[in-house]
C-alpha positions in Angstrom: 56.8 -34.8 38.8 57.2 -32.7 35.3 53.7 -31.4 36.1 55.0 -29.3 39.2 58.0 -28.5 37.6 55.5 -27.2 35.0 53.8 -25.3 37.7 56.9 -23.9 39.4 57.8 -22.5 35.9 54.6 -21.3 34.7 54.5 -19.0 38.0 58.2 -18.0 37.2 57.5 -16.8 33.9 53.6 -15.2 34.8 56.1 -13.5 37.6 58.6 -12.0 35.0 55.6 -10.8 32.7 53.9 -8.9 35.6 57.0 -7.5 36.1 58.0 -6.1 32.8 53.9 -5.0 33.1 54.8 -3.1 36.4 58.2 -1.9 35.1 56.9 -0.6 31.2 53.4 0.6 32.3 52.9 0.7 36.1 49.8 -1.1 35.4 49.6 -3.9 38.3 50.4 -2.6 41.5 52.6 -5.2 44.0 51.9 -4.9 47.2 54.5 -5.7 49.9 56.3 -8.4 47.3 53.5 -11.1 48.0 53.6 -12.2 45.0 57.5 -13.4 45.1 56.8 -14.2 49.2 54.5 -17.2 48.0 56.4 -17.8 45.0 59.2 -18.5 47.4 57.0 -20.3 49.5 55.3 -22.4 47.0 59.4 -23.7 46.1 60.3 -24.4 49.2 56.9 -26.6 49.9 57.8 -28.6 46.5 61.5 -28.7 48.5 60.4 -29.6 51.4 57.9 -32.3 50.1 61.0 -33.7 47.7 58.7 -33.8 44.9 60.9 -31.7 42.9 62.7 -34.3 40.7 66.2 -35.1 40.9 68.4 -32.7 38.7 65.7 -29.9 38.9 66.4 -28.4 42.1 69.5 -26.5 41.0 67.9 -25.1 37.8 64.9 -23.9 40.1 67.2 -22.2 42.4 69.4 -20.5 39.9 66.2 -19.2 37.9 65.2 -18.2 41.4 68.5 -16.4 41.7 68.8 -14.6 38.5 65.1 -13.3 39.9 67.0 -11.9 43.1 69.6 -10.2 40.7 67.2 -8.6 38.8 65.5 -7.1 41.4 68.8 -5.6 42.5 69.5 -4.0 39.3 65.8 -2.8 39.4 66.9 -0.9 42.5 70.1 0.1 40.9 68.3 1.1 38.0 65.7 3.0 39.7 68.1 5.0 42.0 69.8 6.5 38.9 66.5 8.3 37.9 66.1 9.6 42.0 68.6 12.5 42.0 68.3 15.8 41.5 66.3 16.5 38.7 66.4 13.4 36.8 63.6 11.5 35.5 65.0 8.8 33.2 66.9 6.3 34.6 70.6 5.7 33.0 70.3 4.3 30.1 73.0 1.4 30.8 71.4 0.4 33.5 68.2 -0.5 31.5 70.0 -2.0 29.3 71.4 -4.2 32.0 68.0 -5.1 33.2 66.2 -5.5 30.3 69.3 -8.5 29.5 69.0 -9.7 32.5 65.1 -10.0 32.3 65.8 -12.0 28.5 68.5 -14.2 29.9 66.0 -15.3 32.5 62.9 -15.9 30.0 65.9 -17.8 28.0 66.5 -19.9 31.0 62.5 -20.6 32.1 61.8 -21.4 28.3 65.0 -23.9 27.6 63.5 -25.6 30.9 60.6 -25.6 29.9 61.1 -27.1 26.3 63.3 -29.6 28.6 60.0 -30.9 30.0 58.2 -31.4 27.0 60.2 -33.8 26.0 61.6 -37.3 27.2 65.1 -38.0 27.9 65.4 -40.3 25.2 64.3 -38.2 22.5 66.5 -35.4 23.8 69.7 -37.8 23.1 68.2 -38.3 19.7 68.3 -34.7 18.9 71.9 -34.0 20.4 72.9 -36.8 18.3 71.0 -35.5 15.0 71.3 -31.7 15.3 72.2 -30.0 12.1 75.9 -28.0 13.1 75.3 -25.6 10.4 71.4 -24.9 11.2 71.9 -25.0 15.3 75.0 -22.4 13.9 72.7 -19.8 11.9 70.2 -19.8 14.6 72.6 -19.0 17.4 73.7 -16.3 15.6 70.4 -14.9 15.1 69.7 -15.0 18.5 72.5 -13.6 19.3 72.3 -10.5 16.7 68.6 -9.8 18.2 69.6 -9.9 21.6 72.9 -7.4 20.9 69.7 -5.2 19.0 67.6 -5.5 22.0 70.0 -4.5 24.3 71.3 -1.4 21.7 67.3 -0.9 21.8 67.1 -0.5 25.0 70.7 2.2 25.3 68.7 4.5 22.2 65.9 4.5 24.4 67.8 5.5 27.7 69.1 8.7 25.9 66.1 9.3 23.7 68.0 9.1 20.6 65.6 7.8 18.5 63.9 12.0 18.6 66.8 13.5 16.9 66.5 10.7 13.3 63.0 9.8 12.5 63.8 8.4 9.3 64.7 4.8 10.2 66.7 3.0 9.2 68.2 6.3 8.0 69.6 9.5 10.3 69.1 12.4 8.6 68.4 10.9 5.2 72.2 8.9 5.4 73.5 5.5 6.7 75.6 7.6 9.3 74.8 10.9 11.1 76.0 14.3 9.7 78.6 15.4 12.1 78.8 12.7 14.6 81.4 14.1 16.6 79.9 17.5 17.1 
C-alpha cells in the first residue's frame, strides 16, 4: 500500500519539477497535457482498484487540486504578459504561482516523510517534539518562504538592475530617494 502511495507521489512531485523546467527554461515541451491526462488516469486506477489506503485518498485529491489551481494561475499569470506590448508577466502574479508551486512541494514532501515512517513512531515524535526547536524552525521556514515570495516580486519588476551591490542599494541599507 505505502509503495503506490510512494508511486502516486513520486509522479506528483517529477510533475511539479517538469513544470517549473517548462515554466523557468521552456526546456521540455508538453504536448496536449499527456502527462497530467495519465497522471489523472494512473489516480483514478489506484481509486478504482481501492488500493489506495484508507486516510490517503483525500490527501491525493487535494495535492491533485492544488495542481488544478496552479495551472489556473499559470493561465492567469501568462495572460498578464499577452497584451499589448508586454513581455513580463505581473510580477504578483508570479509571486502567486511560484507560492502556490512551494505550498504544493510542502504538501507532497510532508506526505511523503508521512510514509517513511510507522504510525507508531509518528505518536512518539508528536509526543517528544522539542516546542522551542519545532518553534525556531517554523519560523525559518517561514522567513524563507516570505524571501522567496519577495524574490520572486524583485524579479517581476526587475529591480534587482537598478542596486547591484547586494545586500546594499546604492552603497546604503535603504535606497537614496525612495519616493522619487
Amino acid at each position: 500500500m505505502k509503495q503506490v502511495l510512494k508511486l502516486i507521489l513520486q509522479f506528483e512531485f517529477q510533475l511539479m519539477l517538469v513544470s517549473f523546467c517548462r515554466l523557468q527554461r521552456q526546456l521540455i515541451p508538453m504536448k496536449n497535457h499527456q502527462v497530467y491526462i495519465q497522471g489523472h488516469l494512473g489516480f483514478l486506477f489506484f481509486l478504482l482498484r481501492k488500493t489506495i489506503p484508507v486516510g490517503w485518498t483525500g490527501r491525493l485529491l487535494f495535492v491533485g487540486a492544488l495542481g488544478g489551481l496552479q495551472g489556473a494561475i499559470g493561465w492567469w499569470m501568462v495572460a498578464s504578459g499577452l497584451s499589448g506590448e508586454m513581455v513580463d508577466v505581473a510580477s504578483y502574479r508570479l509571486a502567486t504561482h511560484l507560492g502556490i508551486a512551494f505550498i504544493i512541494l510542502g504538501f507532497l514532501g510532508w506526505f511523503i516523510f508521512l510514509l517513511g515512517r510507522s504510525e507508531s513512531d509518528l505518536m512518539q515524535q508528536r509526543r517528544a517534539r522539542e516546542v522551542k526547536l519545532f518553534s525556531i524552525s517554523t519560523g525559518l521556514l517561514h522567513l524563507a518562504f516570505l524571501q522567496i515570495l519577495l524574490g520572486a516580486l524583485v524579479a517581476g519588476i526587475d529591480a534587482g538592475r537598478n542596486y547591484t551591490d547586494w545586500p546594499l542599494m546604492a552603497g546604503g541599507f535603504f535606497p537614496p530617494e525612495p519616493f522619487s
